[in-house]
C-alpha positions, 0 to 999 in steps of 0.5 A: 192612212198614216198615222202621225205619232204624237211625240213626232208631232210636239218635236216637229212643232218644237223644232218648227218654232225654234227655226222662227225663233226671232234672234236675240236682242242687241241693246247697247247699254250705257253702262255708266250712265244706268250706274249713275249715282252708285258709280261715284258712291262706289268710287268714293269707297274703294282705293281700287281703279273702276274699269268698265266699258262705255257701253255693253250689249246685252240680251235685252230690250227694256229698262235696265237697273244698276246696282253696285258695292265697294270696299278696300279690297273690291268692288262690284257692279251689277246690270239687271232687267228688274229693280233689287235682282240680287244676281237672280237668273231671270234678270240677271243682265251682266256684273263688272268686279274688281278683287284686289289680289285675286287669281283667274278662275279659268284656263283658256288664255285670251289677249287683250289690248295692249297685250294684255292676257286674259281668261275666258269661259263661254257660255256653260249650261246645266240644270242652268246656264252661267254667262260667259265670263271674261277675267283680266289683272292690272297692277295686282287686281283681277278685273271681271266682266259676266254678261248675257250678251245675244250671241249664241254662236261661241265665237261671236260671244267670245269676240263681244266678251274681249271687245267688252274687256278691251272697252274697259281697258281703253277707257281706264279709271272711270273718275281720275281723281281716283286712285289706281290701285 
């Protein structure tokens, strides 16, 4: 008779459950629209144009919360699963900001609409994992777009981010009685 060792057993249930893993979730999120009244508070306080695709698909199939700040010299959006997330892990969706004056952050080049360069980070996990990040400057401004998107292959990931910085870019300023900064 042959013995099955235990660890054996939880890895082969591990990798079992893995394999049937359903896939992630696709949920197209009207960005604007879930922003709402915090869009135009916002634009009422930055002189910076607001640069955010129509829609974005994130990890996620639920109510979604908007939040969002502004000032002179930047502004930030923020898509949770929770109300009053405050940028937390667990219902952190994707965030959009804008710093007047900033430098990219990352190396790996990417281009844009328009020929637009960009800077790109893939997903990257330790003790815990950031999203991917996009990054691209119009006139003196470093724009931003994190987001838990439901790729796990790198390349499709990669493909969602520029498709979510060349939505923003196609869009343009979000109210045209805005100033572009």
């Amino acid at each position: 008779m042959i013995r099955s060792h235990p660890v054996r057993a939880v890895l082969a249930a591990l990798a079992a459950a893995l394999v049937a893993a359903p896939p992630a979730l696709a949920a197209p999120v009207d960005v604007p629209g879930v922003l709402g009244s915090t869009l135009d508070r916002v634009d009422g306080r930055t002189p910076l144009a607001i640069l955010l695709p129509d829609t974005l698909d994130v990890d996620f199939a639920g109510t979604v919360y908007g939040s969002g700040t502004g000032g002179k010299r930047s502004w930030s959006f923020a898509l949770a699963g929770a109300p009053h997330c405050g940028g937390a892990t667990a219902c952190f969706l994707a965030s959009f900001t804008a710093r007047r004056g900033a430098t990219p952050d990352f190396r790996r080049r990417v281009r844009l609409r328009g020929g637009i360069p960009g800077w790109y980070k893939p997903l990257s996990c330790g003790a815990s994992c950031s999203p991917p990040v996009i990054q691209f400057r119009r006139r003196h401004v470093l724009y931003e777009i994190a987001a838990n998107v439901p790729d796990l292959d790198p390349v499709m990931a990669r493909a969602r981010m520029i498709a979510a910085a060349n939505a923003a870019l196609r869009a343009g300023p979000r109210h045209v009685d805005s100033p572009s900064g």
